[in-house]
C-alpha positions as CSV (number, residue, x, y, z in Angstrom):
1,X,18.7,143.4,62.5
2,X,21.0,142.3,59.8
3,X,24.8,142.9,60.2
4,X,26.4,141.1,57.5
5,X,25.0,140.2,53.6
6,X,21.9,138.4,53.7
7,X,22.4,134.6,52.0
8,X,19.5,132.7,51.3
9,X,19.2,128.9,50.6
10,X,17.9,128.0,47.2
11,X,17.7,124.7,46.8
12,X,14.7,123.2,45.2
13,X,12.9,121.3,48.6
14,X,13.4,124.8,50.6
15,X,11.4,127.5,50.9
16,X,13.4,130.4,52.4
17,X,12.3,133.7,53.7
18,X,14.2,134.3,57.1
19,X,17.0,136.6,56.3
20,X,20.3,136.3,57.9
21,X,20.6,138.3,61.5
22,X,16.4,139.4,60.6
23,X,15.9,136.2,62.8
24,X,14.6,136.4,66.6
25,X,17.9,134.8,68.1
26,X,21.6,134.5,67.4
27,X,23.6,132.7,69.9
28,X,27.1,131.2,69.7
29,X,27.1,127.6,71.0
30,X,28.1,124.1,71.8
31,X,26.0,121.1,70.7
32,X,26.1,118.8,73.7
33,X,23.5,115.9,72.8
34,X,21.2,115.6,69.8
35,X,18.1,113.4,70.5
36,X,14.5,112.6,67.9
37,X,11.4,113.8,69.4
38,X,7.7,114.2,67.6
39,X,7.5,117.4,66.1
40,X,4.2,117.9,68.4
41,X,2.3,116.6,71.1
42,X,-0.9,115.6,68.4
43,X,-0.5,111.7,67.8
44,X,-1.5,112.1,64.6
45,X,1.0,113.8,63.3
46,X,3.9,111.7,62.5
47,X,6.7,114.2,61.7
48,X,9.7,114.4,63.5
49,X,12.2,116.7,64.9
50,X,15.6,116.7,65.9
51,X,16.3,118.6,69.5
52,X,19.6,119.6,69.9
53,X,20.7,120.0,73.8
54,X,23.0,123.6,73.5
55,X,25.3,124.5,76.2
56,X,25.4,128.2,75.1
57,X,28.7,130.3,75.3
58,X,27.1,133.6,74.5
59,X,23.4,135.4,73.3
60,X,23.5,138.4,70.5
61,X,19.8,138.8,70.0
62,X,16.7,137.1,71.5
63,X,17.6,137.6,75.5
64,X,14.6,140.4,75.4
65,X,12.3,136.9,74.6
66,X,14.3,134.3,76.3
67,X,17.3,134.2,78.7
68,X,18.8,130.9,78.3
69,X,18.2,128.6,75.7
70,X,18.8,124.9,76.6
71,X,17.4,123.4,73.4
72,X,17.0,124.3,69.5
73,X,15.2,122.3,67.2
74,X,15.1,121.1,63.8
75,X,12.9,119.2,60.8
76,X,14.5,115.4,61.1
77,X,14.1,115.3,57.1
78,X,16.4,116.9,55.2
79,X,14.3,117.8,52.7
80,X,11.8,119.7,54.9
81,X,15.5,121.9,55.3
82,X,16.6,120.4,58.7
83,X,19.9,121.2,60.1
84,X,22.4,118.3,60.6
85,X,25.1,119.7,63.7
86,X,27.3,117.9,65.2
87,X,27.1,116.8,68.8
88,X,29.5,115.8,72.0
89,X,32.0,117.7,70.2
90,X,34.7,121.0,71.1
91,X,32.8,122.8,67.8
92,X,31.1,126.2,68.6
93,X,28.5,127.2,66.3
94,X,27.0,130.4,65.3
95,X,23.0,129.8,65.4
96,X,20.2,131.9,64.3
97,X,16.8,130.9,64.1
98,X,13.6,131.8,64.9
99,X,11.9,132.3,68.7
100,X,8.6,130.2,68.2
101,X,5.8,131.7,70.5
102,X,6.1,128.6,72.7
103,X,9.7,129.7,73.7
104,X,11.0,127.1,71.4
105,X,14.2,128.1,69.0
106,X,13.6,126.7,65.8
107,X,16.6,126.5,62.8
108,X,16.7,125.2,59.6
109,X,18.6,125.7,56.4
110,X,17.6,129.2,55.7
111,X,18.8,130.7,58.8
112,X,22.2,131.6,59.1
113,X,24.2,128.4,60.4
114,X,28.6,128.4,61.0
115,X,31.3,127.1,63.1
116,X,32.4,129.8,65.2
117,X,36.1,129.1,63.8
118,X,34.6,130.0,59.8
119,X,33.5,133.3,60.5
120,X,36.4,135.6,59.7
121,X,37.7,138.3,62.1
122,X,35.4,141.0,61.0
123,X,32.2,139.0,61.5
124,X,33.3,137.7,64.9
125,X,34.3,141.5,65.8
126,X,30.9,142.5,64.5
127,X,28.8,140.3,67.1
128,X,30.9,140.9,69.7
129,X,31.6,144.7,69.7
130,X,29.5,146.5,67.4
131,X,26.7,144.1,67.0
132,X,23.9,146.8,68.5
133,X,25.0,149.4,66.9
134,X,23.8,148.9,63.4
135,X,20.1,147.7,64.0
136,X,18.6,150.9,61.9
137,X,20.4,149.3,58.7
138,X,18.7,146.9,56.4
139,X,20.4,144.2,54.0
140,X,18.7,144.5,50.8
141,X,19.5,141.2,48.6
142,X,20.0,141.7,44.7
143,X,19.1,138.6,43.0
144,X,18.9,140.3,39.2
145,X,19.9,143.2,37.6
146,X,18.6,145.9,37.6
147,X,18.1,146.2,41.4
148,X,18.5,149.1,43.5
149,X,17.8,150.5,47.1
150,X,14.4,151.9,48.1
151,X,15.8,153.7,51.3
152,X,18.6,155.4,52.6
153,X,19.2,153.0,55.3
154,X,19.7,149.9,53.0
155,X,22.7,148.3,52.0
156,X,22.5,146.5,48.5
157,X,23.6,142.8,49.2
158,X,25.1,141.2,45.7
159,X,27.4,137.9,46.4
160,X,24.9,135.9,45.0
161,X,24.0,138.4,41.9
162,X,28.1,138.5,41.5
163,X,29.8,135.2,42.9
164,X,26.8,132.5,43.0
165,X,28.2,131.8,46.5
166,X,25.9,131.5,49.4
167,X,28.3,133.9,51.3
168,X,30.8,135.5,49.3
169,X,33.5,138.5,49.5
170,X,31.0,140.9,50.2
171,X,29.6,138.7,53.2
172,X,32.8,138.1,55.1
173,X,34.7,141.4,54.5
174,X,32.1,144.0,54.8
175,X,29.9,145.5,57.6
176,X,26.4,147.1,57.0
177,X,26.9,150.8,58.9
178,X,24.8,153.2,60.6
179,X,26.1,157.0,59.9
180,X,25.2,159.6,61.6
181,X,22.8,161.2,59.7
182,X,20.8,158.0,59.4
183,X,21.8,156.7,56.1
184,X,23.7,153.0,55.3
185,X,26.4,152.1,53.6
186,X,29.3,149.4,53.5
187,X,32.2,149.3,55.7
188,X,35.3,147.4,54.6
189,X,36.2,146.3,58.4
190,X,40.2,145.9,57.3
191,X,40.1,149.8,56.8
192,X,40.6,152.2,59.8
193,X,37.0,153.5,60.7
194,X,36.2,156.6,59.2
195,X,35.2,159.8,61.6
196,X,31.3,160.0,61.0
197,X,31.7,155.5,62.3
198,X,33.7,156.4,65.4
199,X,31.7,158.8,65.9
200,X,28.7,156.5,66.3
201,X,30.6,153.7,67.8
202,X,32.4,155.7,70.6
203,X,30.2,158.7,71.3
């Protein structure tokens, strides 16, 4: 379930429909080895993939489908929206991407992609505390006025309506939170939690 503003890739040569955190796994890592295998076993079909080797440091979502993840993959092209990471390095990434029925973790541009060491204090607090706690809440993006919510549990997303930034203010400084009564709203994490948040977060 979403936790932070949902950026979405727009260049031309992508297609993007995997919002951020709606993905089947998000995983902090290390890239250990990158290697180019065919993107299937049909000999025919000539496209390639990147598979990156992961030593993994830590698993948000996806452990219910798989426990440990040694490799995620990507489209070798660029222009099919392949993800260039790199490898044999101290970097630590946070990866989301989709669980292919296979068992296979696929990424590409639309998915939600950043060095561990970019992702401010909130965000990092948010996956590693308070991660669960939010899942009822949904990140509803505004690309044009006039846009509103359709439900009470929806947070109205609008860095890229307000900043043209892939993730803006809104993205790094606010959290998408459950009340108690069901409904959604914006947190700004800097604040002290309210009564009806602490509530929920230490019952």
């Amino acid at each position: 379930a979403p936790r932070h503003p949902d950026p979405r890739w727009t260049a031309p040569t992508c297609c993007c429909k995997f919002p951020l955190f709606s993905s089947y796994a998000a995983i902090r890592a290390k890239i250990s080895s990158e290697k180019v295998v065919p993107a299937s076993a049909n000999p025919a079909d000539t496209q390639k993939m990147i598979r990156y080797e992961i030593k993994q440091i830590k698993m948000f979502k996806g452990f219910e489908k798989v426990n440990n993840i040694q490799y995620i993959y990507t489209p070798f092209d660029s222009s099919l929206c392949g993800v260039k990471l790199e490898a044999n390095s101290q970097k630590q990434y946070l990866l989301t991407g989709q669980i292919l029925s296979d068992g296979k973790v696929f990424i590409h541009l639309c998915n939600y992609i950043e060095p561990w060491e970019n992702l401010s204090f909130l965000q990092r607090e948010s996956l590693n505390h308070h991660y669960h706690l939010n899942c009822g809440c949904q990140i509803t993006t505004c690309y044009t006025v006039p846009c509103t919510i359709s439900a009470p549990n929806e947070c109205l997303w609008t860095d890229w309506l307000l900043e043209r930034k892939l993730y803006g203010y809104q993205a790094r400084h606010y959290v998408c939170v459950k009340h108690v009564d069901g409904t959604c709203s914006w947190y700004q994490g800097r604040l002290p939690l309210r009564k009806e948040f602490v509530d929920i977060i230490e019952p």
